[in-house]
N, C-alpha and C positions, 0 to 999 in steps of 0.2 A: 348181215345187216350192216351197211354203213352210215353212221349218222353224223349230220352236222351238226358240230357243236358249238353254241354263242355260250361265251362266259368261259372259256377254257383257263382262265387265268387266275381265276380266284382258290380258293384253299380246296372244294369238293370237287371244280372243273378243274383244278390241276390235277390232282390223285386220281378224278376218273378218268384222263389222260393217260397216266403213267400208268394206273394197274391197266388201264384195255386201253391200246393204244391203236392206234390205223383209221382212225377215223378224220374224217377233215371236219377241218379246225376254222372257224370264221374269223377274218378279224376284227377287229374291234369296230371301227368302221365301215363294214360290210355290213349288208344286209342281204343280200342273194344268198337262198340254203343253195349248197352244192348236190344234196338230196334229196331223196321224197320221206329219209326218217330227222327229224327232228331231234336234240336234245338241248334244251335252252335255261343257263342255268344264269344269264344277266339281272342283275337287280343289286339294289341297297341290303342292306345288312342291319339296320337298329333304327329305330323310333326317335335317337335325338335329333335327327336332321333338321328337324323345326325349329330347333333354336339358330343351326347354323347357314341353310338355303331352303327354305320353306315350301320351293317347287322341288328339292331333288328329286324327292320320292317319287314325283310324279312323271315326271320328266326321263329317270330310269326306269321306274318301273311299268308304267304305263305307255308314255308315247313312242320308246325305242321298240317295247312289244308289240307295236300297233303299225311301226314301219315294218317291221318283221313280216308282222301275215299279211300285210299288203303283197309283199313278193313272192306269198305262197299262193295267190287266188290262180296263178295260173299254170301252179307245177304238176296239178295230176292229183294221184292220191297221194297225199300228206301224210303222213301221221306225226302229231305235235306232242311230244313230249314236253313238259313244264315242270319243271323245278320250283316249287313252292314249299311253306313255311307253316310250323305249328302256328306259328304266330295270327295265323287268320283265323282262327278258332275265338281268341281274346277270354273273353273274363266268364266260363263256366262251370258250374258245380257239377258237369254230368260228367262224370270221372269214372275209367278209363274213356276218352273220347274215341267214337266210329265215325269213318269217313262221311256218315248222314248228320252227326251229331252239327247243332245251331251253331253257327260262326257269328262271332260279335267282337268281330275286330274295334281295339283302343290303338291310333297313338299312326300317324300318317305313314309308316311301313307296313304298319300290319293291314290296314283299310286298304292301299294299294296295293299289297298284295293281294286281297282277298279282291277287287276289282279286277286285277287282269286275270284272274282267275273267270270272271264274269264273261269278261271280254272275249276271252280265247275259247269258250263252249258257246258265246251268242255267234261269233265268227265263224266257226267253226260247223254250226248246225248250219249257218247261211250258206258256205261253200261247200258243205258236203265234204269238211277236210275230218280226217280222225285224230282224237286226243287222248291223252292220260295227264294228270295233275299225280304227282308226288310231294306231299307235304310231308316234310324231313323236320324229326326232332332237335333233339342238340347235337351237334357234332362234335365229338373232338378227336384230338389225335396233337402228333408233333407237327411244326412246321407251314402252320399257321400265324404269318407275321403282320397278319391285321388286327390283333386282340386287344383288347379294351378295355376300360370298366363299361364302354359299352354297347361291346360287341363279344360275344364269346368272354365273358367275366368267369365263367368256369376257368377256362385256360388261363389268363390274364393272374384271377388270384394266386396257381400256383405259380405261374411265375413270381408272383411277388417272395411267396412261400423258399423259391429260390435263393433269396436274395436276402433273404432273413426281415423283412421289411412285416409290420404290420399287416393284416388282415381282418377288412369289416365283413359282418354278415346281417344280413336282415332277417327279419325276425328269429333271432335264434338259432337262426341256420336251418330252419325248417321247413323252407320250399320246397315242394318235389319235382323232378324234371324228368325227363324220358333221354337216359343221352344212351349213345350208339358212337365206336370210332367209326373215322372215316371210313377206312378199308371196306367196315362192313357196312354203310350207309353207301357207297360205289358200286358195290356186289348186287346187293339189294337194288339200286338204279339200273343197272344192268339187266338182271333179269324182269322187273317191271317195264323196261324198254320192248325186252326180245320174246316175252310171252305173258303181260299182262294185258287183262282183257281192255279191249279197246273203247274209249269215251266214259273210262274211271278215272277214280280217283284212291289213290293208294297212302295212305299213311307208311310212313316210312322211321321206323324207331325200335327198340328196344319193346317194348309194352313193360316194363319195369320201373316200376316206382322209386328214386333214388335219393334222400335226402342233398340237398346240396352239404348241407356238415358236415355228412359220412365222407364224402369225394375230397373236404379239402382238410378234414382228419386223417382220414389212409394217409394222403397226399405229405401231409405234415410229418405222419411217422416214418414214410418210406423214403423223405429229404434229411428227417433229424432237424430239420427245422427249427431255429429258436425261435420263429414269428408267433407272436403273441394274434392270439385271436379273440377279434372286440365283435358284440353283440348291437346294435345299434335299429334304428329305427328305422325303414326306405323314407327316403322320400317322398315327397306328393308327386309328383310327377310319374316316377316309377310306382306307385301304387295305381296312380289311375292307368296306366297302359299297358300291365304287368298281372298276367293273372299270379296267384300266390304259387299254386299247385299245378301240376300240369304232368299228365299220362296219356300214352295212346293204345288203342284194341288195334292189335297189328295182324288181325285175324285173316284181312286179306292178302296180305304178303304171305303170310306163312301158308298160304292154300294155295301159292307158286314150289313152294317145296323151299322157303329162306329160313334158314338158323345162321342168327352172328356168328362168327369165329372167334369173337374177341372177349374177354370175359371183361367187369368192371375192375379188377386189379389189374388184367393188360393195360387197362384204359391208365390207369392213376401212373404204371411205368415208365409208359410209353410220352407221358405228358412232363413226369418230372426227370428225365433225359437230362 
């Protein structure tokens, strides 16, 4: 299987690059797939873009995926793999979430992405092209140099952690998240490319419940860290587009034959590097 890949440059499409490499690489500019396998992993990254270009979201997430499968109506059989995000899930109590569970996306990344989600199965059924959706949990890993408070804030605080620099947390530090290194969130894309079943939709994570505290506790002990860690309040903002807690049922990955390689103290070493 050789797949074309959009988005090869970002932190998951880099490393899924480097661990499987030989596949062609679109550029950024391009829109002709070189094949009939798909993997498209273009898009924004975090919900604040409304404060700073109000159309990005849209504009990456949606209309450059919409020139995309324009140039697939006439390649044959397709098959579209899609790179999507817990984040279209949004604000639910039905914990661990399954790939049927209700999406209610908050906050113009999450809602665009759960729209070309929309898009690329309406498309999709119209041209008789085949798809898979992977919505991937938290990533982390080293070597990620787009981090933020808000983008990947897991990674971002331990850097701060680094640096001896203060450390906030909301509510207590009692979010739960589903995170997964990259290495094994790549592994796992990999074989949901090369033998998952075709016009699903796979959750891609951990299925472990992980306090954000615990991750930047380890993290704290394993630096020696003198960063004091403050408890504070989220924001409005971040409350309304931010579910609190967040888990996935990774029960159809694991029915490919996936176990991570990476345990959660790989995670916390491999991050404070």
């Amino acid at each position: 299987m050789m797949l074309s890949i959009y988005g090869s440059s970002g932190f998951v499409g880099g490393n899924f690059n480097r661990l499987f490499p030989g596949h062609s690489l679109i550029y950024r500019e391009d829109r002709e797939p070189e094949t009939t396998d798909i993997l498209y992993f273009i898009s924004t990254t975090h919900n604040y873009h409304v404060y700073e270009d109000v159309t990005l979201d849209v504009e990456t997430n949606l209309k450059v995926l919409c020139e995309v499968l324009d140039k697939c109506r006439e390649r044959g059989p397709i098959t579209f793999n899609f790179i999507s995000s817990w984040f279209v899930y949004g604000k639910t109590d039905e914990l661990p979430v399954t790939e049927s569970s209700t999406c209610n996306p908050t906050g113009f990344y999450s809602i665009t992405k759960k729209c070309a989600e929309d898009l690329l199965i309406s498309f999709c059924k119209t041209y008789s092209i085949n798809y898979r959706i992977l919505r991937l949990c938290n990533v982390l890993g080293s070597g990620d140099r787009g981090v933020s408070k808000k983008k990947n804030a897991i990674t971002w605080m331990i850097n701060n952690l680094k640096e001896g620099n203060q450390v906030n947390l909301y509510d207590n530090g009692t979010p739960i998240r589903d995170v997964m290194h990259v290495e094994d969130v790549c592994a796992a894309i990999d074989l949901v490319c090369r033998e998952g079943d075709l016009n699903q939709i796979y959750n891609i994570g951990s299925g472990v419940p992980t306090r954000i505290c615990d991750i930047i506790e380890l993290a704290k002990k394993e630096l020696d860290s003198p960063s004091e860690i403050n408890y504070i309040d989220p924001p409005e903002f971040h409350k309304n587009v931010q579910n609190k807690d967040f888990w996935m049922n990774v029960d159809k990955l694991h029915s490919l034959g996936f176990e991570p390689k990476h345990s959660l103290e790989y995670i916390i070493k491999d991050l404070c590097r």
